[in-house]
TORKOL-4160 file (C-alpha; in steps of 0.2 Angstrom, whole numbers, padded with zeros to 4 digits, m for minus):
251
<pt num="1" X="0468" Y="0418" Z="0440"/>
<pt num="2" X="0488" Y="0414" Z="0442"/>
<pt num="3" X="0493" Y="0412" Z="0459"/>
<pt num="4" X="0511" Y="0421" Z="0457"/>
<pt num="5" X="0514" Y="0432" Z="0468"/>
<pt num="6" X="0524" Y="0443" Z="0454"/>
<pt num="7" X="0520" Y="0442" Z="0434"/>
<pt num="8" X="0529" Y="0453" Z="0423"/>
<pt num="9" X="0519" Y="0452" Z="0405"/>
<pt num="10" X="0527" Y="0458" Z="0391"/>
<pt num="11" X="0542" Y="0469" Z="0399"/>
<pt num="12" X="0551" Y="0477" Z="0387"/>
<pt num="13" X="0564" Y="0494" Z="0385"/>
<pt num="14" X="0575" Y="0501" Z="0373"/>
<pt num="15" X="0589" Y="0513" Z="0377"/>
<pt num="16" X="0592" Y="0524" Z="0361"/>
<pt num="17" X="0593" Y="0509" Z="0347"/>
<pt num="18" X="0597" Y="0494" Z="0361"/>
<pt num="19" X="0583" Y="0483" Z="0364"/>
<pt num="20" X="0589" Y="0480" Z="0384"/>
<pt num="21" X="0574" Y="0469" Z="0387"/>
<pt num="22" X="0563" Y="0462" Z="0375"/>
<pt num="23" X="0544" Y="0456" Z="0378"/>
<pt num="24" X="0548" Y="0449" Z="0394"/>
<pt num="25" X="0534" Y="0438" Z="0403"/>
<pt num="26" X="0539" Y="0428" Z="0419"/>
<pt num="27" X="0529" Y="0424" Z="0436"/>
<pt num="28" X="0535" Y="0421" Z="0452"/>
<pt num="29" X="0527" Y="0409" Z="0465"/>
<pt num="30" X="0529" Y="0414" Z="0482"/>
<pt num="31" X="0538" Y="0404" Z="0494"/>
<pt num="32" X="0551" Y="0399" Z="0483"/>
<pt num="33" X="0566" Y="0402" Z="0477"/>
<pt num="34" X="0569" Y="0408" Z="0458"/>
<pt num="35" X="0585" Y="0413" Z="0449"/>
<pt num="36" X="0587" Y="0423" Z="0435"/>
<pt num="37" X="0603" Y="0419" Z="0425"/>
<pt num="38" X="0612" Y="0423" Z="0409"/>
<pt num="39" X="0627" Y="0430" Z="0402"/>
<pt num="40" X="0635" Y="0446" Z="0406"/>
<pt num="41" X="0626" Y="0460" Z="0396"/>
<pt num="42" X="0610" Y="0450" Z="0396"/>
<pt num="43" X="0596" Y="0464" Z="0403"/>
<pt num="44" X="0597" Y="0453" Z="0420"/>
<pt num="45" X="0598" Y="0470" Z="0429"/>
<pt num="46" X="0586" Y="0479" Z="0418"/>
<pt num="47" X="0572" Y="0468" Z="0420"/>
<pt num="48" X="0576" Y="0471" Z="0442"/>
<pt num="49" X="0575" Y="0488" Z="0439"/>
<pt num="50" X="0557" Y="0485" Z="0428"/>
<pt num="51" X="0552" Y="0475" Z="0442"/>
<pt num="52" X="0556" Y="0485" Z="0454"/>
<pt num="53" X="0552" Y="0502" Z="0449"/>
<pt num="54" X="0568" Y="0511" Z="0449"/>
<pt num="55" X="0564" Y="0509" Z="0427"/>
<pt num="56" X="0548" Y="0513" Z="0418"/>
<pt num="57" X="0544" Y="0501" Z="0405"/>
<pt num="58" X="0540" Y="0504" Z="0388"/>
<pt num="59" X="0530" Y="0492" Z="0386"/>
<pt num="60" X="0522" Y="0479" Z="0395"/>
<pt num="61" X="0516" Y="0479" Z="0414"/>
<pt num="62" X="0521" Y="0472" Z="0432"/>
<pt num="63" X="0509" Y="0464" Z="0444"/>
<pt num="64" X="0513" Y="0461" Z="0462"/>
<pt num="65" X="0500" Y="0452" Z="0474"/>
<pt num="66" X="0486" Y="0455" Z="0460"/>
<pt num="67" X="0488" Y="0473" Z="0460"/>
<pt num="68" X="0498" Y="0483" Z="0444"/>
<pt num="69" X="0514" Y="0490" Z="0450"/>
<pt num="70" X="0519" Y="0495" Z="0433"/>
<pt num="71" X="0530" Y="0510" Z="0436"/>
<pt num="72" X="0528" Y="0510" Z="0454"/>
<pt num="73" X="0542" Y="0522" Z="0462"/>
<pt num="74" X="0552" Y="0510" Z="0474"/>
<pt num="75" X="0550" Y="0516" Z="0490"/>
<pt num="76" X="0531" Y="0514" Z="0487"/>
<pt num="77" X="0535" Y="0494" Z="0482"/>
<pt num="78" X="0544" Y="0492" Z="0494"/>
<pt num="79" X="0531" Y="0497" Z="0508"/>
<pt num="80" X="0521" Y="0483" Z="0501"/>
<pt num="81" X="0535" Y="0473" Z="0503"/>
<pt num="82" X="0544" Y="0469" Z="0484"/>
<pt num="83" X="0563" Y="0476" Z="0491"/>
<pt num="84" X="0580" Y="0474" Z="0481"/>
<pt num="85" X="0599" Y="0472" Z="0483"/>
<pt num="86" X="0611" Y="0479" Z="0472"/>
<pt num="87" X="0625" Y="0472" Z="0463"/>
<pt num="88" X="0638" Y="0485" Z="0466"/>
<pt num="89" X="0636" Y="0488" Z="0486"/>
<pt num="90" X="0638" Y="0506" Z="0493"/>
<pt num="91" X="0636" Y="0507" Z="0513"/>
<pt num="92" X="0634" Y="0522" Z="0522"/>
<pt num="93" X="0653" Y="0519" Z="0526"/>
<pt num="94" X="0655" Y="0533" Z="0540"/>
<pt num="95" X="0640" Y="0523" Z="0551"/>
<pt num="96" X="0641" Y="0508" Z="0559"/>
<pt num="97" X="0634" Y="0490" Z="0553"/>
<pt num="98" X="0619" Y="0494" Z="0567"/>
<pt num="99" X="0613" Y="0510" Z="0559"/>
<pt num="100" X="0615" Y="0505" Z="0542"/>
<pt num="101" X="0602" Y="0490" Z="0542"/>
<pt num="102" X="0591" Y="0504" Z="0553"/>
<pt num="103" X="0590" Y="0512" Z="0537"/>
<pt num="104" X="0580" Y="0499" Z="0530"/>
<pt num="105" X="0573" Y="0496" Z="0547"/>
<pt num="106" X="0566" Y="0514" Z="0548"/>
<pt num="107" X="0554" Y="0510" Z="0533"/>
<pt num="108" X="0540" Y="0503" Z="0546"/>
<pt num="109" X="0548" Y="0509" Z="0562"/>
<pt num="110" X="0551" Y="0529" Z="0563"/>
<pt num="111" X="0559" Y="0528" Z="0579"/>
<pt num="112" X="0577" Y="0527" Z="0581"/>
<pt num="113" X="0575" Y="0517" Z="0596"/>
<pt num="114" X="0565" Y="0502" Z="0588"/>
<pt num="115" X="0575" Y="0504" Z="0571"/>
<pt num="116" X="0591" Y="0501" Z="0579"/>
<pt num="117" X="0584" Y="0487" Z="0589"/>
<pt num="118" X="0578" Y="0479" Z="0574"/>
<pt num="119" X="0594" Y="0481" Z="0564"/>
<pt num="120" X="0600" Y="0468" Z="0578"/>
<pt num="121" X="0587" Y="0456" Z="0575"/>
<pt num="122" X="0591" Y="0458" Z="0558"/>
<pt num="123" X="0612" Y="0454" Z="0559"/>
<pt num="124" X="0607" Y="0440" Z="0570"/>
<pt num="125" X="0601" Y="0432" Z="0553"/>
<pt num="126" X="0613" Y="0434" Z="0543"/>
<pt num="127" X="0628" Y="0433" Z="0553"/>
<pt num="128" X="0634" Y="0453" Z="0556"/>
<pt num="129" X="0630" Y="0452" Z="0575"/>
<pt num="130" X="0649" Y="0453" Z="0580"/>
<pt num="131" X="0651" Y="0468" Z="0569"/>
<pt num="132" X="0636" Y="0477" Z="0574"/>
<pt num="133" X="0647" Y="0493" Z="0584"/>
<pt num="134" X="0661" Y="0491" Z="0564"/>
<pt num="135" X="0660" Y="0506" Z="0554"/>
<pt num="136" X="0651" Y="0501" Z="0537"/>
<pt num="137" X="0671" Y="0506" Z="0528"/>
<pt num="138" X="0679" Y="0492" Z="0538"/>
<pt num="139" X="0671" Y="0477" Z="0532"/>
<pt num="140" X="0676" Y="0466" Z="0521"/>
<pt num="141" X="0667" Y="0461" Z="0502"/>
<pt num="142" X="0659" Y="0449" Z="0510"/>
<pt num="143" X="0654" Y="0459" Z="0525"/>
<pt num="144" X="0647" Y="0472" Z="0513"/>
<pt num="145" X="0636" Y="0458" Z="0501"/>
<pt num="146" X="0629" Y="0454" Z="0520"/>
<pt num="147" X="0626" Y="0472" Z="0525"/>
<pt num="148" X="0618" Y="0475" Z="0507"/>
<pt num="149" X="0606" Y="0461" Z="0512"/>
<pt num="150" X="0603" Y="0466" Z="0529"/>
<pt num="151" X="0595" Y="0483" Z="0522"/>
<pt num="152" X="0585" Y="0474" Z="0513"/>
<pt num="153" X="0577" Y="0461" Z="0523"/>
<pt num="154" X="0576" Y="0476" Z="0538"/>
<pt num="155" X="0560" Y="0482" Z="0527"/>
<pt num="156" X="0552" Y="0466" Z="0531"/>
<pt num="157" X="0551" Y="0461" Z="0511"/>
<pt num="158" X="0537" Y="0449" Z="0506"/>
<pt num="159" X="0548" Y="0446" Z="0490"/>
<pt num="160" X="0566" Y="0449" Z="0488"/>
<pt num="161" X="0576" Y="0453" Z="0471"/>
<pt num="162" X="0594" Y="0451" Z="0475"/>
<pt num="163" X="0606" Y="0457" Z="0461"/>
<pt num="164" X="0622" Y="0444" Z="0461"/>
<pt num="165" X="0623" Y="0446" Z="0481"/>
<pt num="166" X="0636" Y="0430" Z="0480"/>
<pt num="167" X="0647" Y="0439" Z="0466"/>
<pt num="168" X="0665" Y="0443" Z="0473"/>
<pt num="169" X="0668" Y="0431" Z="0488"/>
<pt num="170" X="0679" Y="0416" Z="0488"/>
<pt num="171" X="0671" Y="0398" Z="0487"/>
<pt num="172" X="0671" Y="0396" Z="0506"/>
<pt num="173" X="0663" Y="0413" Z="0508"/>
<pt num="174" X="0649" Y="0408" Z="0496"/>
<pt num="175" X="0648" Y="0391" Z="0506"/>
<pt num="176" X="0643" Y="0402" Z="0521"/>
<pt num="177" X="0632" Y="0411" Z="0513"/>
<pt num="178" X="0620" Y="0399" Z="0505"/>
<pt num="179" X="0613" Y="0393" Z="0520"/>
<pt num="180" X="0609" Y="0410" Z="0522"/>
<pt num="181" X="0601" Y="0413" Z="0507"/>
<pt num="182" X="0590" Y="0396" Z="0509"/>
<pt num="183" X="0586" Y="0402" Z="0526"/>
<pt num="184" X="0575" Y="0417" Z="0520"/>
<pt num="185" X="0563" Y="0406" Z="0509"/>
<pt num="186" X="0563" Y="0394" Z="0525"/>
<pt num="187" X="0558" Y="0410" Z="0533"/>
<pt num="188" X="0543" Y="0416" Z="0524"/>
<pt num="189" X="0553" Y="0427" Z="0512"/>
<pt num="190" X="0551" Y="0422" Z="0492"/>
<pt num="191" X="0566" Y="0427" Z="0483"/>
<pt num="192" X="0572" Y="0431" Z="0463"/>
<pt num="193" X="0589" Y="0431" Z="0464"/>
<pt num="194" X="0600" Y="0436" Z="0449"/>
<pt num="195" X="0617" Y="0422" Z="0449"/>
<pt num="196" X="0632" Y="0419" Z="0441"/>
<pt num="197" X="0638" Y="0406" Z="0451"/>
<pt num="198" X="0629" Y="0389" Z="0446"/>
<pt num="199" X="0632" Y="0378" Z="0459"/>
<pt num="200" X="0622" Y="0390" Z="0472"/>
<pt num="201" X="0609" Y="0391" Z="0457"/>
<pt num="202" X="0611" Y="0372" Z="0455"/>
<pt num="203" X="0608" Y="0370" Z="0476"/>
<pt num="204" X="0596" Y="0384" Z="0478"/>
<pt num="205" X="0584" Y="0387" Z="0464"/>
<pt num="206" X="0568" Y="0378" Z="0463"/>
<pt num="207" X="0565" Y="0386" Z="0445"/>
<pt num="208" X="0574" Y="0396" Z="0433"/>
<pt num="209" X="0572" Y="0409" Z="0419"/>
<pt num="210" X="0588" Y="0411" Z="0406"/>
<pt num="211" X="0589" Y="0427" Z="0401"/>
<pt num="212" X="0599" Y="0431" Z="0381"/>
<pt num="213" X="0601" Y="0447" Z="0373"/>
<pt num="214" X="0587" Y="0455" Z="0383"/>
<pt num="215" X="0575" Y="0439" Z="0379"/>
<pt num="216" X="0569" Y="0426" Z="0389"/>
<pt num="217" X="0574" Y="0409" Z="0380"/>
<pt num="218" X="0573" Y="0396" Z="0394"/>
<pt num="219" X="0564" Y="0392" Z="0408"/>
<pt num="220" X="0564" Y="0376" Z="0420"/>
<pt num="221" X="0572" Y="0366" Z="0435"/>
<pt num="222" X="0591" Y="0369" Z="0435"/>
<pt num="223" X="0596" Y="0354" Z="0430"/>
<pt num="224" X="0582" Y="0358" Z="0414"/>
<pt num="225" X="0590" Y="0374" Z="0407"/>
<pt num="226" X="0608" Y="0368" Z="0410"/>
<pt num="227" X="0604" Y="0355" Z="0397"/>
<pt num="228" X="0593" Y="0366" Z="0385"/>
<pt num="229" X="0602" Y="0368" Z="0369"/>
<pt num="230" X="0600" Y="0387" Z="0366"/>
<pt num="231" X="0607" Y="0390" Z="0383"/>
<pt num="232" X="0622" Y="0381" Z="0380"/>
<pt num="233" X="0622" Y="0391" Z="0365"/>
<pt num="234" X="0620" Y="0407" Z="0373"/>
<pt num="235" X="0634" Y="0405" Z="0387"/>
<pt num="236" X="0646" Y="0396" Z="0375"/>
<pt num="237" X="0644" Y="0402" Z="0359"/>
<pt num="238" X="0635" Y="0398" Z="0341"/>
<pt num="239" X="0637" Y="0377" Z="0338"/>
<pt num="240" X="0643" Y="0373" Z="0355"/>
<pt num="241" X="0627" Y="0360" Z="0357"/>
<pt num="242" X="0628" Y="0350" Z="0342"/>
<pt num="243" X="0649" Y="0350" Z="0346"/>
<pt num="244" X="0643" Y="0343" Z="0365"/>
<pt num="245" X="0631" Y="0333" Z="0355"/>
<pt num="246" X="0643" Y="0325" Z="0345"/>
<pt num="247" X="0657" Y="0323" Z="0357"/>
<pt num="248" X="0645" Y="0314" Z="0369"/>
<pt num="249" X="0638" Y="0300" Z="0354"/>
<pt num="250" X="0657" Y="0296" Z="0352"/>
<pt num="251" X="0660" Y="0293" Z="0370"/>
């Protein structure tokens, strides 16, 4: 019996004639952090929503803490602690920073009192605590990718996907932001985090899954898949490795 605390076996679904994601099998160990990388248009987002519930597969099944989730509507995951971000962030922009992250907040605590007390807790960890009182509008890309993760983590997830939540900000933005990120698996939290940037996959990931054209082709430590041949040749195109390969023997 695996001791992941997520296993996709065999994920796959097609939209019209598009194979979006292809015979997918992954696990994820808890209390560590994961990435999920590839290039743009790869199914990195299609497999979340599999994981997650908000798509049906069809094919293939999900299991979370031993039990099939396959399917599972999200709200009901997410009670049992799988929660997601999303790439594109959309704050309730008329509330403030405080009864945004009660949102999440109010999945385990009905009243307002204790959800809006837990949304401060919750800032404190990721460094909204000064714009508690801000309307949700006011703050910056980078305040928005840290509201988006305050939701989250305000439903108490045992397991985090976050969709690209470093996508947007400057380097000294992500710089501040990954010692956030680390802080959640320090905190109990395991995380699957969807990445463009490398050098946060590079520094954070303790394992990583290469997504291509909706199939999983690489899996390994970062330093691992960065030097796997057919993911150099899915970022950089058909022949890049042996060219690499070749320049390198000369030098």
């Amino acid at each position: 019996m695996s001791d992941a605390l997520l296993q996709a076996r065999g994920l796959s679904i097609t939209f019209g004639g598009l194979k979006a994601v292809q015979d997918v099998s992954l696990d994820v160990m808890p209390n560590t952090l994961t990435a999920l990388v590839g290039p743009n248009g790869a199914g990195k987002t299609t497999l979340f929503a599999l994981l997650s519930g908000f798509l049906r597969p069809g094919a293939g099944r999900v299991q979370y803490l031993g039990r099939d989730i396959t399917g599972m509507a999200p709200h009901q995951s997410a009670r049992l602690g799988l929660t997601r971000t999303f790439q594109i962030v959309q704050p309730f922009g008329a509330q403030t920073v405080r009864e945004n992250i009660a949102v999440g907040a109010h999945l385990h605590q009905p009243g307002r009192r204790a959800a809006l007390a837990a949304a401060e807790e919750v800032a404190e960890r990721v460094n909204l605590h000064d714009n508690l009182d801000k309307p949700a509008a006011d703050l910056t890309v980078s305040g928005r990718k840290r509201l988006e993760l305050a939701r989250a983590l305000a439903t108490k997830p045992r397991l985090l996907l976050l969709d690209e939540v470093l996508a947007g900000l400057n380097p000294s933005e992500i710089d501040e932001m990954i010692p956030v990120i680390r802080g959640l698996v320090d905190s109990g939290v395991t995380v699957l985090m969807i990445e463009h940037v490398m050098r946060a996959v590079m520094s954070l990931a303790e394992h990583v899954w290469v997504l291509a054209q909706g199939r999983l082709i690489a899996g390994g430590t970062p330093r691992e898949v960065t030097s796997d041949p057919s993911v150099i040749e899915a970022y950089l195109g058909h022949g890049t490795a042996q060219r690499l390969a070749r320049e390198g023997e000369r030098r």
